[in-house]
C-alpha positions in Angstrom: 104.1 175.8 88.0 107.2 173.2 87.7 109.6 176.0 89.6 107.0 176.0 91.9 106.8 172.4 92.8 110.3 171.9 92.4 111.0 174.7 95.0 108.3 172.9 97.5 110.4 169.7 97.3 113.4 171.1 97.9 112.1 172.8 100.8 110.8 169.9 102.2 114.0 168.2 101.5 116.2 170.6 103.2 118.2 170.5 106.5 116.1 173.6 108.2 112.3 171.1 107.3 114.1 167.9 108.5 115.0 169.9 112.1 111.3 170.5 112.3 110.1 166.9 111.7 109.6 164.9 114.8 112.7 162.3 116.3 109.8 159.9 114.9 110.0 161.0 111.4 113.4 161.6 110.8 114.2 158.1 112.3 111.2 156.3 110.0 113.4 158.6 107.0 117.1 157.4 108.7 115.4 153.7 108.3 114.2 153.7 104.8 117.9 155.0 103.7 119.3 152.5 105.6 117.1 150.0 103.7 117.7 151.8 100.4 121.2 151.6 101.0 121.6 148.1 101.6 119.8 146.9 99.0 121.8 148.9 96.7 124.7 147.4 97.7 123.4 143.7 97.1 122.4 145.0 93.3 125.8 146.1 92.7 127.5 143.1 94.5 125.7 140.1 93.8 128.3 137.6 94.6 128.1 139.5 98.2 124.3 139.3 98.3 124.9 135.2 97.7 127.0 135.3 100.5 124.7 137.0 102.6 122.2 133.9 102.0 120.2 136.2 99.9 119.9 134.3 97.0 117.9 137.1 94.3 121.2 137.6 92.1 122.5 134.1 91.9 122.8 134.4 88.1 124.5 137.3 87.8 128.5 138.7 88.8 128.8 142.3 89.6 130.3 144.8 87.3 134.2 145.5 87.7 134.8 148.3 85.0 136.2 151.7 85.9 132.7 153.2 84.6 131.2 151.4 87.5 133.6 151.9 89.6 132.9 155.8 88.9 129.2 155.2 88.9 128.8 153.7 92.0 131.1 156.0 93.7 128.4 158.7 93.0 126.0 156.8 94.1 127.7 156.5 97.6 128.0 160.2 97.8 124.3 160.5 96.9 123.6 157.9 100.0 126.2 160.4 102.2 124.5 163.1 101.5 120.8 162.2 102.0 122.2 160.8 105.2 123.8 164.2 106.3 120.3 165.8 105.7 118.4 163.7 108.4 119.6 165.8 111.9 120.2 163.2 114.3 119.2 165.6 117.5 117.0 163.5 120.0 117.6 160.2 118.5 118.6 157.2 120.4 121.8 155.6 121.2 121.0 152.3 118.4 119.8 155.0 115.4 122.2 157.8 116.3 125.0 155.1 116.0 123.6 153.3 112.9 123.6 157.0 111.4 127.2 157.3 112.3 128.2 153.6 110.6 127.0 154.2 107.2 128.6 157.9 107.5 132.0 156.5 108.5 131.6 153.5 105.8 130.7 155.8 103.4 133.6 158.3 104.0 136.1 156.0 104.5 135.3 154.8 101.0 135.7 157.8 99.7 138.9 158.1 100.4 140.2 154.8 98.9 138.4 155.8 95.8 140.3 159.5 96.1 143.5 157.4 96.5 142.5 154.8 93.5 143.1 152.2 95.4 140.9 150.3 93.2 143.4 150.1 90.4 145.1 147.6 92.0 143.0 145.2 92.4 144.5 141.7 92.9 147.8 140.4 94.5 148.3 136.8 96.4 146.0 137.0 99.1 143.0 138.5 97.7 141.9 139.1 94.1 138.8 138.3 91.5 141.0 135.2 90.0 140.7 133.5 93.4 137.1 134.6 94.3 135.7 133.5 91.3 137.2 130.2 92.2 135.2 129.8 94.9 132.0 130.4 93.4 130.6 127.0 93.8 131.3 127.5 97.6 129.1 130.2 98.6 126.3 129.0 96.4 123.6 127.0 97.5 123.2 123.5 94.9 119.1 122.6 96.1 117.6 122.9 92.7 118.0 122.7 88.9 117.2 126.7 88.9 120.3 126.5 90.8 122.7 124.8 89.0 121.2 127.1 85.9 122.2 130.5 88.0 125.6 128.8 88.6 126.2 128.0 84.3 125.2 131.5 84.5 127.7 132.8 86.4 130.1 130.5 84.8 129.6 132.6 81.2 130.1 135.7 82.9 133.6 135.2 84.3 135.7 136.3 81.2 133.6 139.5 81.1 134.6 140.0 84.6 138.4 139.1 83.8 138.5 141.5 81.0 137.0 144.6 82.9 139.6 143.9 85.9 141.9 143.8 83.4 140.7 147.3 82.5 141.2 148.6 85.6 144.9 147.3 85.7 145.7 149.0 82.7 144.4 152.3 83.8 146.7 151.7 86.9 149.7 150.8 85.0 149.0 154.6 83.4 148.7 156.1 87.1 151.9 154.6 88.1 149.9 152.4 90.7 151.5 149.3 90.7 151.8 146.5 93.3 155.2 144.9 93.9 156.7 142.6 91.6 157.6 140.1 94.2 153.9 140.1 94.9 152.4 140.3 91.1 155.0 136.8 90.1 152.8 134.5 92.2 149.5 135.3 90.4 150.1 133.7 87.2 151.1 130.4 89.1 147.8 131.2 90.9 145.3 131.3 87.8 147.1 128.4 86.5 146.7 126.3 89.6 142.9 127.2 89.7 142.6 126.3 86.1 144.3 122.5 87.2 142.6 122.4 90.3 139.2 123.5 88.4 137.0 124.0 91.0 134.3 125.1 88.9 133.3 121.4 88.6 132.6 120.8 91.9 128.6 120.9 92.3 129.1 117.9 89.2 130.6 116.0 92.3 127.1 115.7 94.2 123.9 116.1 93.2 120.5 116.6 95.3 118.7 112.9 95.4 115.4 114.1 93.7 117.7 115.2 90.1 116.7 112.8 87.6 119.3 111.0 85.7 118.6 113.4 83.0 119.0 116.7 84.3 122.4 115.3 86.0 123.9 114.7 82.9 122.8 117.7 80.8 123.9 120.0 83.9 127.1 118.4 84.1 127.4 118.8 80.4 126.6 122.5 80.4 129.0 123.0 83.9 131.9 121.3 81.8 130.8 123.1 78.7 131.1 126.3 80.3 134.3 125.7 82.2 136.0 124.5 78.7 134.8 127.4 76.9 134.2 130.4 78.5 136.4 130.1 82.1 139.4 128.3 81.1 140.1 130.6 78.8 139.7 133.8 80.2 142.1 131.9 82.9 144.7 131.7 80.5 144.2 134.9 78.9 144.3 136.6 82.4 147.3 134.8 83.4 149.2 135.5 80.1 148.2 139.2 80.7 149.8 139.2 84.2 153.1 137.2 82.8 154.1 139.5 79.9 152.6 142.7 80.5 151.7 143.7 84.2 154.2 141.6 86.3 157.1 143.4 84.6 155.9 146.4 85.3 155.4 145.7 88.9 157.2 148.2 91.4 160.5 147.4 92.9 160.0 149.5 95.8 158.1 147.5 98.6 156.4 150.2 100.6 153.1 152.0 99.6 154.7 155.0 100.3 156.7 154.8 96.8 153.2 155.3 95.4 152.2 158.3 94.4 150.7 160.4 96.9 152.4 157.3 99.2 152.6 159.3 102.8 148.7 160.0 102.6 148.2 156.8 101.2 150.0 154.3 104.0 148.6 156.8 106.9 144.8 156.4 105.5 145.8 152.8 105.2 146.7 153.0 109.0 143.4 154.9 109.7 141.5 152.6 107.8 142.6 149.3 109.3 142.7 150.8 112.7 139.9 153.0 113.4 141.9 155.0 115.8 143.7 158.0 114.9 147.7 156.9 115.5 150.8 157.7 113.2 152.6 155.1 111.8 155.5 156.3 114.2 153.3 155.7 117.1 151.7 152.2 115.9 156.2 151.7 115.5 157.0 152.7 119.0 154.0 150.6 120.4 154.7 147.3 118.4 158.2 147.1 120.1 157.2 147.8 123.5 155.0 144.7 123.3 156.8 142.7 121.5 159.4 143.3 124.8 156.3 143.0 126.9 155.4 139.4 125.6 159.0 138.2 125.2 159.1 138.7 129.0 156.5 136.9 129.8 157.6 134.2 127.5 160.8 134.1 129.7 158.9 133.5 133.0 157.0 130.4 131.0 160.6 129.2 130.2 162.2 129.7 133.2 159.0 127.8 135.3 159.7 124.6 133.1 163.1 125.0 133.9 164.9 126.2 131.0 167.7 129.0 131.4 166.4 130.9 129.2 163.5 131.8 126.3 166.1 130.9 123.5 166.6 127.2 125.1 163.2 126.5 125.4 161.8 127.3 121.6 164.7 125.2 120.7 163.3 122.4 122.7 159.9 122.6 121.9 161.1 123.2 118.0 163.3 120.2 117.9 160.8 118.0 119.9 158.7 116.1 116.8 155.6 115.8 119.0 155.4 119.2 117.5 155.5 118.8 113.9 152.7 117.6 111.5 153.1 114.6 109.7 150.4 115.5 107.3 147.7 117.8 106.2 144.6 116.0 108.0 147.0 116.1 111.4 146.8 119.7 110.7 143.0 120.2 110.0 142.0 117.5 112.3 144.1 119.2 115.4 141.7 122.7 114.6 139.0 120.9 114.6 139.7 119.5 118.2 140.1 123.1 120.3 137.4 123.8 118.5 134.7 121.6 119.5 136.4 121.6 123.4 135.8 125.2 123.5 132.1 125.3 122.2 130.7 123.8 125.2 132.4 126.2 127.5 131.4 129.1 125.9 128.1 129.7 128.0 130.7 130.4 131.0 131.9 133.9 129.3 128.8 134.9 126.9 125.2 135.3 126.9 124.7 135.7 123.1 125.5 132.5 121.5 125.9 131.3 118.2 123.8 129.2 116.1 125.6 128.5 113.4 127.7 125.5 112.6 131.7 126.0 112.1 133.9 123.5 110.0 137.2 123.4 109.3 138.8 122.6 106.0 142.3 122.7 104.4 143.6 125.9 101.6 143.2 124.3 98.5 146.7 123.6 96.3 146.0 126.6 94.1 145.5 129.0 97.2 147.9 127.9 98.8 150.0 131.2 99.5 146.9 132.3 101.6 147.4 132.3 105.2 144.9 130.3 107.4 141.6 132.3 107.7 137.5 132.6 108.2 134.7 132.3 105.7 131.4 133.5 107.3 128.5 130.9 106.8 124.9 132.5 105.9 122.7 134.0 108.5 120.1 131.0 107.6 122.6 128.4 108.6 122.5 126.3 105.3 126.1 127.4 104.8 128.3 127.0 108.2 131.2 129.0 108.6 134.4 127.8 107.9 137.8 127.7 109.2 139.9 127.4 106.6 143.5 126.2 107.3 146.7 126.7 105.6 148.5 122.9 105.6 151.1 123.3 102.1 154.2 121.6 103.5 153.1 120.3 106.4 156.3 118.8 107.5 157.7 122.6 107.9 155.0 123.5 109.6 154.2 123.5 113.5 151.5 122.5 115.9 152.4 124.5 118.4 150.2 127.5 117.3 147.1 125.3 116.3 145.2 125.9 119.5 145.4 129.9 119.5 144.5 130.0 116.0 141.7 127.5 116.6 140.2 130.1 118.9 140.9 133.3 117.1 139.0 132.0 113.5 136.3 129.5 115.2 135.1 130.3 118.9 135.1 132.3 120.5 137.0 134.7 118.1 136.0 135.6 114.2 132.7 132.2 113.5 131.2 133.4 116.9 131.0 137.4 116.9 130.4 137.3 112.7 127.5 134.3 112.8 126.2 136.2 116.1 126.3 139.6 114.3 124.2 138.0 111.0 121.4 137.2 113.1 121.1 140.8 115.3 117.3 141.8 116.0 116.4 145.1 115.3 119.5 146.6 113.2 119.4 147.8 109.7 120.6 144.9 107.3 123.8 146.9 106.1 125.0 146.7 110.0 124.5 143.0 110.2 127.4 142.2 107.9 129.7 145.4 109.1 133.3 144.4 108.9 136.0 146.4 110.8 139.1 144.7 110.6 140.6 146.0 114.2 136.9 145.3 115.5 136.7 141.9 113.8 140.5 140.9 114.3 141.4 142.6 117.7 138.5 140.7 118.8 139.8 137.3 117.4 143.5 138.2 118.7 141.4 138.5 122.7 139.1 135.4 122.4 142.6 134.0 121.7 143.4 134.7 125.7 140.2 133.9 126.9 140.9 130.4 126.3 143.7 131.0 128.9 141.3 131.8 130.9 138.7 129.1 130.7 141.2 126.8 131.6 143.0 125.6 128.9 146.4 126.0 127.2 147.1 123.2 130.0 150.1 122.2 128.2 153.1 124.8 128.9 153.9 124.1 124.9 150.3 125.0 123.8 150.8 128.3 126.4 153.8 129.3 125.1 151.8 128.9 121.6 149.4 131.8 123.1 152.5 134.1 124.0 153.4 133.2 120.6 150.7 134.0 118.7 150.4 136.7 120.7 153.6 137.9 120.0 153.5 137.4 116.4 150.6 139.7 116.1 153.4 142.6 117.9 155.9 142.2 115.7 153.5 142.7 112.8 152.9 146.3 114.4 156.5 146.7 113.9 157.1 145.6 110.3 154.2 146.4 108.7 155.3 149.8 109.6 158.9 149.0 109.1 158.2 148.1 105.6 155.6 151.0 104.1 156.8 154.0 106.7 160.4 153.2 107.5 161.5 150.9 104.2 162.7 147.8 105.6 164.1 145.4 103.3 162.1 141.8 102.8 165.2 140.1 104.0 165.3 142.6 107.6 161.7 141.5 107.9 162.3 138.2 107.7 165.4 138.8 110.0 163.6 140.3 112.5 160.4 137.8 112.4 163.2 134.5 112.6 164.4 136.4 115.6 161.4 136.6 117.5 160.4 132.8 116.3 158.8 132.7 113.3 159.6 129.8 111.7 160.6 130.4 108.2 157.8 129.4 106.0 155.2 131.1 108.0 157.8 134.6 107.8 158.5 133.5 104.1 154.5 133.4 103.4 153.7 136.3 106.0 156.3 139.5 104.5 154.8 139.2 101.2 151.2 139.5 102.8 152.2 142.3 104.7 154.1 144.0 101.3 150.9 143.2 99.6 148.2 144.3 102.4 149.3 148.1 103.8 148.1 148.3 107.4 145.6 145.2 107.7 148.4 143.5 109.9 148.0 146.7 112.2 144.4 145.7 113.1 145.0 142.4 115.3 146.9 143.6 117.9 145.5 147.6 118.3 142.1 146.3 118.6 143.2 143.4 121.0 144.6 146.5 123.1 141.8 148.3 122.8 139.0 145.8 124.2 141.8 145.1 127.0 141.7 148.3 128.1 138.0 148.9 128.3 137.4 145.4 130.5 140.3 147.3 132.7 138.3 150.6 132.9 134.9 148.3 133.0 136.7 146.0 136.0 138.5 149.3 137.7 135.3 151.7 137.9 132.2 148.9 138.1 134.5 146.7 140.6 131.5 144.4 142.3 129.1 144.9 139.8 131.5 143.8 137.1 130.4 140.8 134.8 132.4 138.7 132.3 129.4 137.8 130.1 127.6 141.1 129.7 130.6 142.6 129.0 131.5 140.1 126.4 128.2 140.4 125.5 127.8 144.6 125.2 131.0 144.2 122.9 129.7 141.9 120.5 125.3 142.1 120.3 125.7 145.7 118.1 127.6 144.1 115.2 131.3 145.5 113.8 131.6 148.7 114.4 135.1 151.2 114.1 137.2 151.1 117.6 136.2 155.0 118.7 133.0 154.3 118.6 133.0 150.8 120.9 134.8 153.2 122.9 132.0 155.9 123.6 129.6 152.7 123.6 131.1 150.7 126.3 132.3 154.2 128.1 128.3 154.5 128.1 127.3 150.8 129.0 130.0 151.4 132.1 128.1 154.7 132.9 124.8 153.0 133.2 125.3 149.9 135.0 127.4 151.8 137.5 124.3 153.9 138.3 121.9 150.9 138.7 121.1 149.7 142.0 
C-alpha cells in the first residue's frame, strides 16, 4: 500500500501531471516556491532578513561552516529542481520571468559553489570581520527586546569567526588563496574595528521611554559582551590572518593562477556581466571607450580654451578650489547634488522613491573601502545611505563629487534599490534582486542623466562626468588586464595615472580590482547596455518615445540579469509601437 501511494505522488509530482494542470495551477504552484524559497533564504541569512526590515531573526547570526555551506547548497538544487518541474507554457510575461530569475540565481550559484569560491571568503572590501562591525547599523534599537536580540548577536560573533576560519583553512588545502597584497590589510582591519568598537554604539542613544535601569544594565551586558566574547574573537581572527593565512597568500595577482583559473575569471565575467562576452572582447571594448571618452574630454578642453586635454586636468588639479580641506567638506558636498537632484527627478521618472537617503563618511577602520550604497528597509525606518570614502582628504578631489553623488543617491543605486523594495505584486525573493551590471550600469547612466537635467553647469563638474565616466572604461581594461592578460600592480597603476586617476584613488582602486575578479566589469557594460536600448527605444518608437516610461519600464520589475532587460524592453518597444 506505501509503493502504491508513493507511486501516486510521484506521478502527480512529475513533469508529464504538471503539463496537464491548468496556467492557473501551475502559477498558484510557481508562487508557493517562490514564497518557500524566500523564506528559506531569510532562515539561513538572518543578518540579510534584518536588513530586509524583517525583524523575526534579530537574535541570531547565520551559520558560516563548510557543513552548511554544503547543506544549503543542496537545498538550492532541491529549489532548482522543483522549479524545473512547473512548465512555464501559457504563463505570462511577470511569472514566466520570475520563473526565469530564481532559475538564473539559482544556477549561477551553483557554479560559484562548483568553483569554491566560498573558501575565500574575506579580503579588504568585503568580509564577515567588517559586516559584523556593522551590526548595530542595520538593526532597529525601539525596545529592550531589542537591545536583548543585539547582546544576542554580540555572543554569537566568535562562533561565526571560528567557522570562517574553517572555511579558510579548507582553502589553504585547495590551494585557493587570495593575494597577499590583499590578505596584509585585514589584520590592520580587525584591529581598527576592535579600537573603533562599534559594537557600543546603540549605548550612545537610548529610546526616551528606557528607564534608568534598563539603560544601565543593557549597557552593562553590551560592554560585557564586547569585552568578552567579540574582542576576543577579534584578536584571535586577526592573529590567525597575521601568522598563518597572510603568508600563505598567493603572489600571483590574477584569478587565473587559481586552480581551474581560465573557467574561474570567465564565470566571474559571466557572473558580473550577465552577457555572454570573453574577457578578450570586454579588453578590446574597454579601450575603444576609454579613446571614445578621452575625445570628448578634448572638445570640453579645447571649448574652455585650453590646447589640449593634458593642460586642462593640470589646471583644474592644481586649482585648490578643487581639493577638500576636510572630511565634512567631502560628506557635506554629496549631500548637496543630492538634495538638488531630488526635486527634479519627477521630470525623468514616474516611479518615485519613498525612502529617505543620507550620507555619511567610511569609518577609520573601513577605510580602504571605496565610497558606496547601503540600502535602507522597504518600511523606511532605516534610510538608505551613501556612504563616502573621506581618509586623507587633502589627497583627495572634489571634482568627481557630483557624478558620484548621482550614481549612489538619485537617481542611480538609493532610487532604483528603495523603488525595487516596495514593488506590488512580485514574489519577495525579486524585491531585493541584485545584479551588479543591472544595479551598477544603471548607477554609471543616472550618472549622465544629470547632464541632462541641466546640471554639471560648471565645465570642471562636466569634465568630472567624462571623468567618472571614463574611469569606469579603463576598469574594463584592467580588470581584464590583471586576471586574463597579467598586468603587473604597478602597469595598472601606470595606466590608471595616465588616464587621471589621481594616485590614492588608483592606489585604493588596483587592490579592489585584484581582490574583486570581474565586479569592475559591471559599471560600464550595463551603462552600454541601457544606452543602447533608449537608442533602439528612441530609433523605432521615434514620436511615441517617452523619457519617463522608459526610465520607468527599466526600473518597476526590480534587478534583473542584462539579457533578460533586453527581451523585456525589446517587448515593451513592440507594444507601445503598436498602440494607437
Amino acid at each position: 500500500m506505501r509503493h502504491i501511494a508513493y507511486g501516486f505522488v510521484l506521478a502527480l509530482a512529475s513533469p508529464a501531471f504538471a503539463q496537464m494542470a491548468s496556467v492557473a495551477e501551475r502559477v498558484a504552484k510557481q508562487e508557493a516556491l517562490f514564497a518557500e524559497f524566500y523564506e528559506t533564504g531569510l532562515r539561513n541569512s538572518p543578518e540579510r532578513a534584518t536588513s530586509f526590515g524583517d525583524y523575526r531573526y534579530n537574535s541570531l547570526l547565520g551559520q558560516y561552516s563548510l557543513a552548511e555551506i554544503a547543506r544549503q547548497h543542496a537545498e538550492a538544487d532541491q529549489f532548482l529542481q522543483r522549479l524545473k518541474e512547473i512548465p512555464t507554457d501559457g504563463m505570462g510575461d511577470k511569472d514566466l520571468l520570475s520563473h526565469q530569475l530564481m532559475q538564473r540565481q539559482i544556477e549561477r550559484e551553483d557554479v560559484s559553489y562548483s568553483l569554491k569560491n566560498y573558501e575565500m571568503p574575506v579580503n579588504q572590501q568585503n568580509g564577515i570581520h567588517t559586516h559584523l562591525a556593522d551590526l548595530a547599523l542595520s538593526v532597529p534599537f525601539d525596545s529592550v527586546q531589542h537591545y536583548q536580540d543585539y547582546i544576542s548577536r554580540l555572543h554569537q560573533i566568535p562562533r561565526v569567526l571560528e567557522q570562517t576560519t574553517e572555511v579558510m583553512r579548507q582553502g589553504e588545502k585547495d590551494g585557493l588563496m587570495p593575494p597577499k597584497l590583499v590578505l596584509e590589510k585585514l589584520p590592520g582591519q580587525c584591529e581598527g574595528i576592535v579600537s573603533a568598537n562599534p559594537f557600543l554604539r546603540p549605548t550612545k542613544k537610548f529610546p526616551a521611554d528606557f528607564s534608568d535601569a534598563d539603560k544601565k544594565r543593557l549597557t552593562d551586558e553590551i560592554t560585557k559582551a564586547v569585552n568578552n566574547d567579540v574582542f576576543p574573537a577579534y584578536k584571535k581572527f586577526a592573529e590567525f590572518l597575521r601568522t598563518d593565512y597572510d603568508p600563505k597568500g598567493r603572489t600571483e595577482l590574477s584569478i587565473e593562477s587559481l586552480p581551474d583559473g581560465k573557467r574561474r575569471y570567465a564565470e566571474a565575467v559571466k557572473t558580473m556581466t550577465t552577457l555572454s562576452v570573453t574577457p578578450t572582447e570586454v579588453h578590446e571594448l574597454g579601450l575603444k571607450e576609454v579613446q571614445r571618452i578621452t575625445g570628448e574630454m578634448t572638445r570640453l578642453a579645447e571649448a574652455q580654451g585650453h590646447k589640449d586635454l593634458a593642460s586642462f586636468r593640470k589646471a583644474i588639479n592644481d586649482d585648490p578650489k578643487w581639493k577638500p580641506q576636510s572630511e565634512q567638506q567631502i560628506v557635506d558636498d554629496f549631500s548637496k547634488y543630492i538634495h538638488q537632484m531630488e526635486p527634479k527627478l519627477p521630470q525623468l521618472f514616474g516611479l518615485l522613491p519613498k525612502a529617505a537617503v543620507t550620507v555619511e563618511p567610511i569609518p577609520d577602520f573601513a577605510k580602504a573601502e571605496s565610497t558606496h550604497y547601503v540600502a535602507g528597509t522597504p518600511d523606511g525606518k532605516r534610510p538608505g545611505r551613501v556612504v563616502v570614502a573621506v581618509a586623507d582628504p587633502t589627497k583627495r578631489t572634489l571634482v568627481l563629487d557630483e557624478a558620484v553623488a548621482y550614481h549612489e543617491g538619485v537617481p542611480g543605486h538609493h532610487m532604483q534599490i528603495s523603488i525595487a523594495q516596495t514593488l506590488q505584486g512580485l514574489p519577495k525573493f525579486r524585491l531585493h534582486g541584485f545584479y551588479s551590471a543591472y544595479a551598477e550600469g544603471w548607477a554609471l547612466y543616472a550618472e549622465e542623466l544629470g547632464k541632462e537635467i541641466g546640471f554639471y553647469q560648471n565645465p570642471v563638474s562636466d569634465y568630472g562626468r567624462l571623468n567618472s565616466e571614463l574611469f569606469r572604461a579603463v576598469r574594463l581594461v584592467v580588470d581584464t588586464g590583471i586576471h586574463d592578460q597579467n598586468w603587473s600592480r604597478e602597469k595598472v597603476i601606470d595606466y590608471m595615472h595616465a588616464n587621471d586617476v589621481n594616485d590614492a584613488v588608483a592606489q585604493t582602486e588596483t587592490d579592489r580590482y585584484i581582490a574583486w575578479p570581474g565586479q569592475a566589469l559591471a559599471y560600464k557594460m550595463g551603462q552600454l547596455t541601457i544606452l543602447r536600448l533608449r537608442d533602439e527605444a528612441k530609433a523605432q518608437l521615434g514620436p511615441k518615445f517617452d523619457i519617463k516610461a522608459f526610465h520607468d519600464e527599466i526600473i518597476d520589475a526590480g534587478a534583473m540579469p542584462l539579457d533578460l532587460l533586453q527581451e523585456r524592453v525589446h517587448a515593451w518597444i513592440k507594444a507601445r509601437a503598436t498602440n494607437s
